[in-house]
DOGU-558787 format. One record per residue (C-alpha): residue in three letters; x, y, z. Coordinates in steps of 0.25 Angstrom, whole numbers, padded with zeros to 4 digits, always signed. Layout:
DOGU-558787
ALAXYZ/...
This chain:
DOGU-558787
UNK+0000-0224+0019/UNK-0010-0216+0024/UNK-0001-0207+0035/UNK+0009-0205+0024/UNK-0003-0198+0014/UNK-0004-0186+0024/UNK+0011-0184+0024/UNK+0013-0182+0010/UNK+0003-0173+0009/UNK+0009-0163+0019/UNK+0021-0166+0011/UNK+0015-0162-0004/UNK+0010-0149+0004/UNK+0020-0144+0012/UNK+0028-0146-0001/UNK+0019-0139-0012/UNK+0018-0129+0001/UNK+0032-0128+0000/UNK+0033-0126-0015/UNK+0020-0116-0015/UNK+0030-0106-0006/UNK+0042-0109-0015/UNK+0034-0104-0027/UNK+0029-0091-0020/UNK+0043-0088-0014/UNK+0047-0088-0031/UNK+0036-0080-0035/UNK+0040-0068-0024/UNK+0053-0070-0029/UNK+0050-0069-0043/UNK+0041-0059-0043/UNK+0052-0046-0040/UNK+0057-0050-0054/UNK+0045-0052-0061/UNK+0041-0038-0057/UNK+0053-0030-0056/UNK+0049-0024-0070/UNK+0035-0016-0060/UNK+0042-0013-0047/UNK+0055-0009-0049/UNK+0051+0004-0053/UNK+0043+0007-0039/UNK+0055+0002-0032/UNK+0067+0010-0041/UNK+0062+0021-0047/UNK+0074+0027-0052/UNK+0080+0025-0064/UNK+0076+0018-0076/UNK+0068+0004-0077/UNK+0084-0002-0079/UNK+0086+0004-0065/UNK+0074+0000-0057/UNK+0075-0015-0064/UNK+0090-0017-0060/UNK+0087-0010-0044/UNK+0075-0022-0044/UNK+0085-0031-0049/UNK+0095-0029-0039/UNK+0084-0029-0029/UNK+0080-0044-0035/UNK+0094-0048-0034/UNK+0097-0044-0019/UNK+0085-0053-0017/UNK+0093-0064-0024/UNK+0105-0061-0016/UNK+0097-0063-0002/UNK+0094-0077-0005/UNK+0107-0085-0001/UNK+0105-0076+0011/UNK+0091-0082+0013/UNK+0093-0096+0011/UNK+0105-0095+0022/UNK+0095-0088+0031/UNK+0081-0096+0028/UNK+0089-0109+0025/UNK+0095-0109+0041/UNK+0080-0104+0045/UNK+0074-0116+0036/UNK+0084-0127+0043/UNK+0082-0121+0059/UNK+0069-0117+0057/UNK+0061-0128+0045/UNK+0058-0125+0031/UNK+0047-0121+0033/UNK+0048-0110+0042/UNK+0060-0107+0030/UNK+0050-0108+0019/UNK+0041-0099+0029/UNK+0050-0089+0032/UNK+0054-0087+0017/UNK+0040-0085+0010/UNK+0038-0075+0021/UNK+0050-0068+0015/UNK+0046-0068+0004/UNK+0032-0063+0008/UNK+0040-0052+0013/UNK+0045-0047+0002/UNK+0036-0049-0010/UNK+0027-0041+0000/UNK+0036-0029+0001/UNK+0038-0028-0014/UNK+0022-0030-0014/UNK+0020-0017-0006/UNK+0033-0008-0005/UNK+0029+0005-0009/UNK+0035+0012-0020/UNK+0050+0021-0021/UNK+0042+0032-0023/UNK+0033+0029-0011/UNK+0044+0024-0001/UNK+0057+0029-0008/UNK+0070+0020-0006/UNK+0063+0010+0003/UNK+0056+0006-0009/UNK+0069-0003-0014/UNK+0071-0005-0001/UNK+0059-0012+0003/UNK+0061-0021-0012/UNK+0076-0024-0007/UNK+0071-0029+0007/UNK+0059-0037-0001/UNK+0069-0044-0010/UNK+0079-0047+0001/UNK+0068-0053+0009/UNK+0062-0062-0005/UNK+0077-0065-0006/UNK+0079-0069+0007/UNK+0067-0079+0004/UNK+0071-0085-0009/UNK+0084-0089-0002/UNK+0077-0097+0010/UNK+0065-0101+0001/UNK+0075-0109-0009/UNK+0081-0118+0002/UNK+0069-0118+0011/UNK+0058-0124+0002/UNK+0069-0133-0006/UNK+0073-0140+0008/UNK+0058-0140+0011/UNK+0054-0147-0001/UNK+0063-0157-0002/UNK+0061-0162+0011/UNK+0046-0160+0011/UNK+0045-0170-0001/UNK+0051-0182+0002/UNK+0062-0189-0003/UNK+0054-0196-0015/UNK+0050-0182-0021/UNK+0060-0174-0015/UNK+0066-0168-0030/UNK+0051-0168-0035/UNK+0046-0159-0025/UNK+0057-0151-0022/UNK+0058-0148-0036/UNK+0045-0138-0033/UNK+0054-0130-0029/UNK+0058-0125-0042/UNK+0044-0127-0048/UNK+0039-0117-0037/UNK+0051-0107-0040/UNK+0048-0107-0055/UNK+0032-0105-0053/UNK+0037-0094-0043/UNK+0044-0086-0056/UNK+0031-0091-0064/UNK+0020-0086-0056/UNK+0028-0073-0053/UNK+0029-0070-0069/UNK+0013-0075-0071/UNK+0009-0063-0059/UNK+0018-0054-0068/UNK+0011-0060-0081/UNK-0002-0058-0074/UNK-0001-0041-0069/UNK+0005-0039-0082/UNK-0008-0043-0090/UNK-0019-0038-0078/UNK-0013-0025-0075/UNK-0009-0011-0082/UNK+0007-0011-0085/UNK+0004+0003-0075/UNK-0004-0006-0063/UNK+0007-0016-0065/UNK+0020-0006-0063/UNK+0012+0002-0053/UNK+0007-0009-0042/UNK+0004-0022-0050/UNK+0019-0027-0046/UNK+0016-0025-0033/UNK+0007-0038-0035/UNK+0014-0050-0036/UNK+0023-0046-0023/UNK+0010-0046-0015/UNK+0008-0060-0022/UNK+0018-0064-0018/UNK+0017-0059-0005/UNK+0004-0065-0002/UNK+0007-0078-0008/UNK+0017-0080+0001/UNK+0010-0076+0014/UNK+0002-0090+0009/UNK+0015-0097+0006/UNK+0019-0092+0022/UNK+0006-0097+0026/UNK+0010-0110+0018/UNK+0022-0113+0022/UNK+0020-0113+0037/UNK+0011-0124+0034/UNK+0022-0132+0029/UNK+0027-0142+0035/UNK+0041-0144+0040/UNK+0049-0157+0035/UNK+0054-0168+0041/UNK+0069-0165+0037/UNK+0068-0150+0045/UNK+0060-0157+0057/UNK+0071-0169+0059/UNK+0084-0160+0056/UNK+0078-0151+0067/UNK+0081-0160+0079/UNK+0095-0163+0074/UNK+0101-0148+0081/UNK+0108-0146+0068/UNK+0107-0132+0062/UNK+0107-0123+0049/UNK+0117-0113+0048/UNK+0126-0106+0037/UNK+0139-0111+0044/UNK+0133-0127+0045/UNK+0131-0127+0031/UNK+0143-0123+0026/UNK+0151-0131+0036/UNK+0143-0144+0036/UNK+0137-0145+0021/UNK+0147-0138+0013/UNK+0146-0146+0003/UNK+0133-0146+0000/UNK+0132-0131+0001/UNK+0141-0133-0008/UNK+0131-0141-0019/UNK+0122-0134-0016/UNK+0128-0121-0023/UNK+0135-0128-0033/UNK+0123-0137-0039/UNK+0115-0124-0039/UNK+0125-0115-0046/UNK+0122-0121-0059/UNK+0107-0124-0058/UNK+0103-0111-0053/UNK+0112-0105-0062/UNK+0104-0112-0074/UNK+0092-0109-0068/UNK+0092-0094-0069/UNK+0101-0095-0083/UNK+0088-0103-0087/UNK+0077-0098-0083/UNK+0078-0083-0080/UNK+0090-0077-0086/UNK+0085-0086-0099/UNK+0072-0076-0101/UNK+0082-0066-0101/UNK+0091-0073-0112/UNK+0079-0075-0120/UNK+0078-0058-0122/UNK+0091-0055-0121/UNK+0099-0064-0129/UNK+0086-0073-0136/UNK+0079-0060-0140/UNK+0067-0065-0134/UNK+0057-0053-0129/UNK+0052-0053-0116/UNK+0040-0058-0115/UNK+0043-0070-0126/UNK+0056-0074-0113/UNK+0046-0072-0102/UNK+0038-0082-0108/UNK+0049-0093-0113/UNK+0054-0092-0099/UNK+0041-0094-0091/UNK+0036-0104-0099/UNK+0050-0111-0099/UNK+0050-0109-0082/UNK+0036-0116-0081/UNK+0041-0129-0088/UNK+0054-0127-0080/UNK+0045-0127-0068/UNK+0037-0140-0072/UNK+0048-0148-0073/UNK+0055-0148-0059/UNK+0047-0158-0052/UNK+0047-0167-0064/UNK+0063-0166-0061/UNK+0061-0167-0047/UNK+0055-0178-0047/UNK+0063-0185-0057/UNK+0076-0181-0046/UNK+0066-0191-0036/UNK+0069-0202-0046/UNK+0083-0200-0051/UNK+0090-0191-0041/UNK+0093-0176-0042/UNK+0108-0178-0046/UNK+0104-0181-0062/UNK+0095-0169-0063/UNK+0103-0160-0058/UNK+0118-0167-0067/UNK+0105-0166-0079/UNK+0105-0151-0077/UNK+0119-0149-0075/UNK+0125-0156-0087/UNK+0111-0151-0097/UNK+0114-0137-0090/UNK+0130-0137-0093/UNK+0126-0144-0108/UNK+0115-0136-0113/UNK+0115-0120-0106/UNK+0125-0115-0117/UNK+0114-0122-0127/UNK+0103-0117-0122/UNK+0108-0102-0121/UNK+0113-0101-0135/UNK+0101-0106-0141/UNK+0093-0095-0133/UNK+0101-0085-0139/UNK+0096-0087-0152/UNK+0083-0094-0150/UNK+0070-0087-0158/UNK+0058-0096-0153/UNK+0052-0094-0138/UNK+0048-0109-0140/UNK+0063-0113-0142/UNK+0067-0104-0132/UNK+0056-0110-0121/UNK+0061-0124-0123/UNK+0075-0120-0122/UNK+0073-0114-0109/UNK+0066-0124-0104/UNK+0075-0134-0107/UNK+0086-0125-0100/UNK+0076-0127-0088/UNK+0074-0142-0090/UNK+0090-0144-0088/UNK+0089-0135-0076/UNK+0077-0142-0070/UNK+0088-0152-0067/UNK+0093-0142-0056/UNK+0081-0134-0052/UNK+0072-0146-0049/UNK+0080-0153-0037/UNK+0089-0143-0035/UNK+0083-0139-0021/UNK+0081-0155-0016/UNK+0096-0158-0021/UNK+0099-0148-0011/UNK+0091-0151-0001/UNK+0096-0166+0000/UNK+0110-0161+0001/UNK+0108-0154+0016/UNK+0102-0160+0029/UNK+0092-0154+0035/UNK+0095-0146+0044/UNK+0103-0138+0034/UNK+0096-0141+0020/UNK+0088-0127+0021/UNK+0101-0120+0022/UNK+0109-0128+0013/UNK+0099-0127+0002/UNK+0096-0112+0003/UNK+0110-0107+0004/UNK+0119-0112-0006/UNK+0108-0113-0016/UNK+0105-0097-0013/UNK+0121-0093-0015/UNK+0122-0102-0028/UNK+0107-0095-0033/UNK+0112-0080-0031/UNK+0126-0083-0036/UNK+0123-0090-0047/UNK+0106-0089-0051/UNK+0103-0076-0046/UNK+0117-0072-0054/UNK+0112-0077-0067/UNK+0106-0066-0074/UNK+0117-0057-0070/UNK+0129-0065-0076/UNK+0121-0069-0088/UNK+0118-0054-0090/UNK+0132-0050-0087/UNK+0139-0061-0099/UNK+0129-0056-0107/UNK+0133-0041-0104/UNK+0147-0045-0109/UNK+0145-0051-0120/UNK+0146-0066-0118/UNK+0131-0070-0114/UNK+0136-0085-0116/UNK+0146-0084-0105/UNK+0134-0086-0096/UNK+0130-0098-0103/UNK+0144-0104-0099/UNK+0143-0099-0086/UNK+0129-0106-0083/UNK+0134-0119-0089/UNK+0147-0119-0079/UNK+0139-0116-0067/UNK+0129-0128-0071/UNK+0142-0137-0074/UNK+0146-0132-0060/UNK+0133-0138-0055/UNK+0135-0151-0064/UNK+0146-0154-0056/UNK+0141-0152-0043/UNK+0127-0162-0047/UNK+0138-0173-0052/UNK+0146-0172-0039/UNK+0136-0172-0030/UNK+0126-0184-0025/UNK+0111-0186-0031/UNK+0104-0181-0018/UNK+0091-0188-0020/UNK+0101-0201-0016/UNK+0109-0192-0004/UNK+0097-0183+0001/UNK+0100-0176+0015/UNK+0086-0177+0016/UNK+0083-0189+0022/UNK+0069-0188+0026/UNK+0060-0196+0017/
């Protein structure tokens, strides 16, 4: 008993260690958008605010496209090299970039290379999210042992969400210390250097980490990582992966950030009023995943996630006619939040369900990857489709299309087996 305290206090560190990085990745990551409004001025100069909003836009969505790209790159690093050199490795990326936004001088100082700079920081916090993701979801799930394994992986999405959070309180907070002039001047320079400092501690963090049993036993066996070995050897599960994604990150996004935008647009909601509904619906959201994790310990994963997918296909037509005429911010909070408790089903195991489909020496990879092509074609699209039924006329066409992409997961979850019962993680 007493040799056995010791080792799960290194394991409860190494995972809030872990999960501590995970939030500060999200909070780098989220900050671009939270501050666009302040820099994209000193960055695009020409043309009206329209302009400058949609050239930082497009920058934001290159960094979106670069993360498939990372979670191929980092994910063979993290299986040749340890997740915790990958976890390593991908806060000092993200370092990297949030300090470059931090101190890039302006177009009017340094002329062109100004965007440039911007590009090359959102490429590099791109390259990160895409490692982080598959990186820190293999790490915790092997870190916490098979007992907790849904409960503590499901942090993963708690730090995600506190990222977004902590990134809008920063916002919240120079809003109401500093002149609106300080604040469009330097002030946004402020929570990229943050960012940047916070992960300098994450770095310094992480390399305390230590590596997990799974990593250290796969590393004798000679077998490696590689593009061409996933796809050749575990087709099939690459395969899941994508396809029990699609609809959960799908919904995710539909849910949670594109719904602030419904609120205005369609609810007639101002701002500030949507801002509010959608923080306060997040923090609950946030709350919840470990109680779902835990509960995945106790029943499996396969009944939360067919929970989601059957409440997801029944109910996302619901919930979005409602919205469009709903007056009340109350009503309009517990709607959302409930559209959150139904994805809560997906988000909160999502990363262990894929982590128990791979062997080691692979799971990095084959957790990074597909999910990072099923998030860019079909989250990081969200907005954009959504937008584009609304542009023609049918803004409900997007509620059908989120319900078939969620009946496409539905399908997936029923066919395949709980993997709390089947893990190919077999270390205890």
């Amino acid at each position: 008993m007493a040799s056995s305290a010791p080792a799960r206090a290194s394991r409860l560190r190494s995972i809030l260690g872990g999960s501590a990085g995970n939030l500060v990745e999200w909070y780098d990551w989220y900050a671009y958008s939270a501050f666009t409004l302040y820099f994209a001025p000193h960055f695009f100069p020409e043309g009206d605010r329209t302009a400058q909003q949609l050239n930082a836009a497009a920058v934001f969505a290159v960094g979106f496209l670069m993360r498939p790209i990372g979670g191929w790159l980092m994910g063979v690093y993290g299986d040749r090299h340890g997740r915790k050199a990958g976890l390593t490795l991908s806060v000092t990326l993200m370092c990297a970039g949030s300090l470059i936004i931090a101190l890039t001088p302006g177009y009017e100082t340094i002329g062109a290379a100004a965007p440039v700079m911007l590009v090359l920081a959102r490429l590099l916090q791109g390259l990160s999210v895409g490692g982080e993701y598959g990186a820190s979801a293999t790490y915790l799930s092997e870190m916490a042992g098979k007992k907790h394994r849904g409960f503590f992986s499901s942090f993963q999405y708690v730090t995600l969400i506190s990222g977004q959070l902590v990134a809008l309180l920063v916002l919240l907070v120079l809003q109401a210390t500093l002149r609106e002039a300080d604040l469009d001047a330097w002030g946004w320079r402020i929570p990229f250097a943050i960012g940047g400092a916070l992960a300098v501690v994450v770095f310094w963090l992480r390399r305390r980490l230590a590596e997990t049993e799974s990593f250290e036993n796969a590393r004798g066996e000679g077998r490696r990582s590689g593009l061409l070995a996933l796809f050749r050897e575990h087709p099939r599960e690459a395969a899941v992966v994508m396809l029990l994604t699609a609809g959960g990150t799908l919904a995710f996004y539909a849910y949670s950030i594109y719904l602030q935008k419904f609120l205005v647009n369609t609810a007639g909601f101002d701002r500030a009023t949507a801002s509010q509904i959608n923080a306060a619906a997040l923090f609950g959201f946030m709350l919840i995943q470990p109680l779902a994790g835990a509960l995945s310990d106790r029943i499996g994963r396969k009944p939360l996630m067919v929970g989601f997918g059957v409440l997801g296909v029944l109910l996302t037509w619901p919930i979005f006619t409602t919205l469009e005429t709903v007056k009340s911010p109350f009503t309009a909070f517990l709607i959302m939040f409930g559209a959150l408790v139904i994805v809560t089903g997906y988000t909160s195991i999502n990363a262990v369900v894929k982590a128990e489909l791979f062997p080691a020496h692979i799971r990095t990879l084959g957790v990074a990857l597909p999910y990072a092509l099923a998030n860019a074609l079909f989250g990081g699209t969200a907005e954009y489709i959504a937008f584009r039924f609304k542009d023609a006329g049918w803004e409900r066409g997007f509620y059908w299309y989120v319900t078939a992409m969620i009946a496409i997961s539905l399908i997936t979850y029923l066919k395949m087996r709980d993997t709390a019962k089947h893990s190919r993680i077999v270390e205890d």
